[in-house]
TITOR-840681 format. One record per atom (N, C-alpha, C, O): residue in three letters; x negated, y, z negated. Coordinates in steps of 0.001 Angstrom, whole numbers, padded with zeros to 6 digits, always signed. Atoms other than C-alpha are relative to their C-alpha. Example, Ala and Ser with C-alpha at 12.3 -4.5 7.8 and 13.67 -1.06 7.14 Angstrom:
BEGIN
ALA-000890-001190+000000
ALA-012300-004500-007800
ALA-000900+001200+000000
ALA-001936+001181-000665
SER+000820-001190+000060
SER-013670-001060-007140
SER+000770+001090-000730
SER+000261+002198-000899
//
This chain:
BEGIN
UNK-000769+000479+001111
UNK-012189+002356+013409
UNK+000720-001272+000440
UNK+001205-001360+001568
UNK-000797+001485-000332
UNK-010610-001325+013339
UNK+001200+000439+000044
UNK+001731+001424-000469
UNK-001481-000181+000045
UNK-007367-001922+014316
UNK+000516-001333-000922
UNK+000112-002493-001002
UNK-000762+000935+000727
UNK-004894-003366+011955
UNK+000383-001348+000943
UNK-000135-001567+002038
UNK-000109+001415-000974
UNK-003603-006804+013363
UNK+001326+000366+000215
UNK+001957+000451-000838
UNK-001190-000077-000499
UNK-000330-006070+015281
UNK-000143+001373+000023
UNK+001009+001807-000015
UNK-000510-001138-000219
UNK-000965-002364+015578
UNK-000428+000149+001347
UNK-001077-000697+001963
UNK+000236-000332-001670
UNK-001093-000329+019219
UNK-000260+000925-000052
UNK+000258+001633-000916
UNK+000266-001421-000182
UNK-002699+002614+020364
UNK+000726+001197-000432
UNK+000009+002176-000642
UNK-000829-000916+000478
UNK+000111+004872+019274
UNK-000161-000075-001421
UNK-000645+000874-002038
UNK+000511+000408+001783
UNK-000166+003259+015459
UNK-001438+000778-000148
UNK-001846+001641-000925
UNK+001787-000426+000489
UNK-003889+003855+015778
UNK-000561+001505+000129
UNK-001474+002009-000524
UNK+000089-001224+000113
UNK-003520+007343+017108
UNK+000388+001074-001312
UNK-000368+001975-001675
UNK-000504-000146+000685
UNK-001220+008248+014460
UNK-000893-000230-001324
UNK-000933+000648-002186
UNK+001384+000751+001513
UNK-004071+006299+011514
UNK-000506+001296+000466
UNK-000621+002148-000415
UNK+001332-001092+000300
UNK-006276+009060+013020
UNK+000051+001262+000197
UNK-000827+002118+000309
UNK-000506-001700+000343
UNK-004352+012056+012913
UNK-000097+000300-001030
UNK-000902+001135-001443
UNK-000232+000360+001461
UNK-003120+011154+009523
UNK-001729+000335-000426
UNK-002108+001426-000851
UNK+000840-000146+000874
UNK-006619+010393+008457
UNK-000967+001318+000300
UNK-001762+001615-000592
UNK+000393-001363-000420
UNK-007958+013759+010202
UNK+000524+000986-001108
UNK-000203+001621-001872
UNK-001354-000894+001409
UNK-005103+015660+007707
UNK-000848-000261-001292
UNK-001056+000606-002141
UNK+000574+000310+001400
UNK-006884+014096+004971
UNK-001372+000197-000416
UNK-001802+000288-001566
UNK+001119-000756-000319
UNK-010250+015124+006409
UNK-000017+001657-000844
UNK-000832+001932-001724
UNK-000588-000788+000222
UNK-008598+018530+005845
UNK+000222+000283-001343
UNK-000113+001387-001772
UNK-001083-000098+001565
UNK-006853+018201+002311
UNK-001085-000434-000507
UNK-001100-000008-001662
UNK+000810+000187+001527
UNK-010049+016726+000556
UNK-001286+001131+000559
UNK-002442+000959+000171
UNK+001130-001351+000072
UNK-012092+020390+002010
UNK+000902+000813-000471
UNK+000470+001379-001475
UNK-000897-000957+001369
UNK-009431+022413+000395
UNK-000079-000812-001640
UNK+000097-000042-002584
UNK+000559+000727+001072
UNK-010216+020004-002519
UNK-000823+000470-000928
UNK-000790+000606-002151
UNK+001179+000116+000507
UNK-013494+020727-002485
UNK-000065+001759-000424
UNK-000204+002346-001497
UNK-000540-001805+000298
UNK-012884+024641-002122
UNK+000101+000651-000906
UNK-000742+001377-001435
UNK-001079-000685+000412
UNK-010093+025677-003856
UNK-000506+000225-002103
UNK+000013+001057-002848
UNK+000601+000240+001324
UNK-012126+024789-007625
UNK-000825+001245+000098
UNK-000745+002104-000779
UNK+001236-000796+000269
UNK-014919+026950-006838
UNK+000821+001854+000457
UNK+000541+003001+000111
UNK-001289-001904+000089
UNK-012079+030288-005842
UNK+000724+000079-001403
UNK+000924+001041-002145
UNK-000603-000216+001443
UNK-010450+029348-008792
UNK-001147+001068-001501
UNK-000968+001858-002427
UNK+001374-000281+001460
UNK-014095+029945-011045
UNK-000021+001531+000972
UNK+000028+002645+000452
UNK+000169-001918-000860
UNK-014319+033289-008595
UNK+001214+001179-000574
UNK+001118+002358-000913
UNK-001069-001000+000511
UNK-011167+034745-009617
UNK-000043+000204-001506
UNK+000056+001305-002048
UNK-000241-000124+001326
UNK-011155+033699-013188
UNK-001353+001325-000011
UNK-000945+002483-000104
UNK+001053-000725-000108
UNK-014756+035575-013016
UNK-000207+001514+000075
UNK-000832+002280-000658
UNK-000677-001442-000068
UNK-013401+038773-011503
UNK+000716+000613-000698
UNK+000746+001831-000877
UNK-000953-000750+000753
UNK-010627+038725-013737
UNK-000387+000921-001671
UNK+000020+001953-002205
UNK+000895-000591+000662
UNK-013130+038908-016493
UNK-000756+000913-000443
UNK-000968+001413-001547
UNK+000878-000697+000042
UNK-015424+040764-015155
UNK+000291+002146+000392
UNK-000442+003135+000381
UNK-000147-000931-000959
UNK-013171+043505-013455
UNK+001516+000544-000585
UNK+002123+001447-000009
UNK-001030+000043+000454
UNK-010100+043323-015727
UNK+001423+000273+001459
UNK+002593+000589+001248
UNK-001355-000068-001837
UNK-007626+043544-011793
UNK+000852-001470-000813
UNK+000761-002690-000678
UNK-000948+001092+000630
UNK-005210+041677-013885
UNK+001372-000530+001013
UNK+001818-001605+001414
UNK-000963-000060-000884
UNK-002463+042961-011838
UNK+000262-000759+001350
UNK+001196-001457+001745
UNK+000565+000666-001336
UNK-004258+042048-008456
UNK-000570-001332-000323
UNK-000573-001989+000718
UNK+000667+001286-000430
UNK-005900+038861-009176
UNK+000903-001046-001127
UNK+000787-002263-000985
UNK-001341+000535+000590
UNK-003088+037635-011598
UNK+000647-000876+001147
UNK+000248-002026+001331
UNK-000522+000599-000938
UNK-001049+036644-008845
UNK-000436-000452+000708
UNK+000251-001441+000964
UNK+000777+000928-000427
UNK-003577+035328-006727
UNK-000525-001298-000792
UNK-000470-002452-000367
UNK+000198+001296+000570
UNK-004750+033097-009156
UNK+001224-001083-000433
UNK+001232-002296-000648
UNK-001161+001072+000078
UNK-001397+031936-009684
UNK+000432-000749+001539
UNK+001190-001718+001519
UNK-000568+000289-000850
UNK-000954+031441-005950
UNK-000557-001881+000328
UNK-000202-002991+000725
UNK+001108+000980-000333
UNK-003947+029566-005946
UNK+000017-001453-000241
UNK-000451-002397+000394
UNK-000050+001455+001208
UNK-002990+026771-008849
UNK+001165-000257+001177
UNK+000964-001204+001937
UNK-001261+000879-000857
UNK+000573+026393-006645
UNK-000229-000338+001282
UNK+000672-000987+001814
UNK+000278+000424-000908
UNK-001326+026005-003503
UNK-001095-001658+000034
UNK-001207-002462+000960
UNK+000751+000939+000019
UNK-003933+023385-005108
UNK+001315-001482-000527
UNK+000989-002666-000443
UNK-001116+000648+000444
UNK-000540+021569-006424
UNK+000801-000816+001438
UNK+001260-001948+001586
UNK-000999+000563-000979
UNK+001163+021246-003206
UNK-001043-000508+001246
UNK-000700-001086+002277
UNK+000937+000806-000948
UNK-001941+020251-001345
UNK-000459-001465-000611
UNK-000807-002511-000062
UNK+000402+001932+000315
UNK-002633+017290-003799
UNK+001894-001061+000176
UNK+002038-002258-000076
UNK-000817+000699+000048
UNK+001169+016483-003197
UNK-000037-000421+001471
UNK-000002-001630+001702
UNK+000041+000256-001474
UNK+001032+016578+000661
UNK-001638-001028+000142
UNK-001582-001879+001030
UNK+001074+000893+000264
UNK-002399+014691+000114
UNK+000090-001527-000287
UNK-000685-002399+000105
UNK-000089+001278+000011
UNK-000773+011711-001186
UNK+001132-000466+000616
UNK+001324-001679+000701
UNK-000816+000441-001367
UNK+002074+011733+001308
UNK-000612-000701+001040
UNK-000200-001649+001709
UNK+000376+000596-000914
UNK-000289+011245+003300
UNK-000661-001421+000035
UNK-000522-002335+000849
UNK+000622+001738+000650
UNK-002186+008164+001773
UNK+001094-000372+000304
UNK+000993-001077+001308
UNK-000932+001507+000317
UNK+000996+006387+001387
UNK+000471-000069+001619
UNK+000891-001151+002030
UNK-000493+000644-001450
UNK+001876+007081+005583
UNK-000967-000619+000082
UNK-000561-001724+000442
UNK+001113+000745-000623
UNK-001643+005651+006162
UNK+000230-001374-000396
UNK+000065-002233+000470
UNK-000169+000944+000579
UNK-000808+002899+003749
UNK+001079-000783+000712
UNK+001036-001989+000956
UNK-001493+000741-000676
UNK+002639+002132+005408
UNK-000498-000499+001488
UNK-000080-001575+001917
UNK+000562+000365-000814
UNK+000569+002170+008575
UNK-000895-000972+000399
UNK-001205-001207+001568
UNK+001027+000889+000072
UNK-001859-000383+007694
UNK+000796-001611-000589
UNK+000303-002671-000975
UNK-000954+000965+000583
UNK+000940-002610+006648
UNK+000549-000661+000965
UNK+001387-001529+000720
//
């Protein structure tokens, strides 16, 4: 990966942690859609309202706070490339 102009090995380590994290956050991305269609499915198919109720709610507040920590992270990469 290029280095920005004025950054140093520590900057650049940091770019590729960061962009590792984000490696990370867009496979829960890719995931977390296709558990969602699984649960709704079950809930359907299996009426576990009780039991998969709350999972599916966990699910929406976990895909929520991963697209928020997702663009935390863009904007350190961004501040980093600056």
């Amino acid at each position: 990966m290029p280095r920005s102009k004025g950054q140093d090995g520590s900057s650049l380590k940091l770019r590729e942690d960061l962009e590792a994290a984000l490696g990370a956050l867009a496979d829960h991305g890719e995931c977390a859609p296709r558990v969602e269609i699984r649960i709704r499915q079950a809930l359907r198919r299996t009426g576990f309202h009780s039991l998969l109720d709350p999972a599916l709610e966990d699910l929406v507040r976990m895909v929520r706070d991963v697209a928020d920590a997702q663009s935390q992270v863009v904007a350190a990469v961004q501040r980093l490339m600056e």
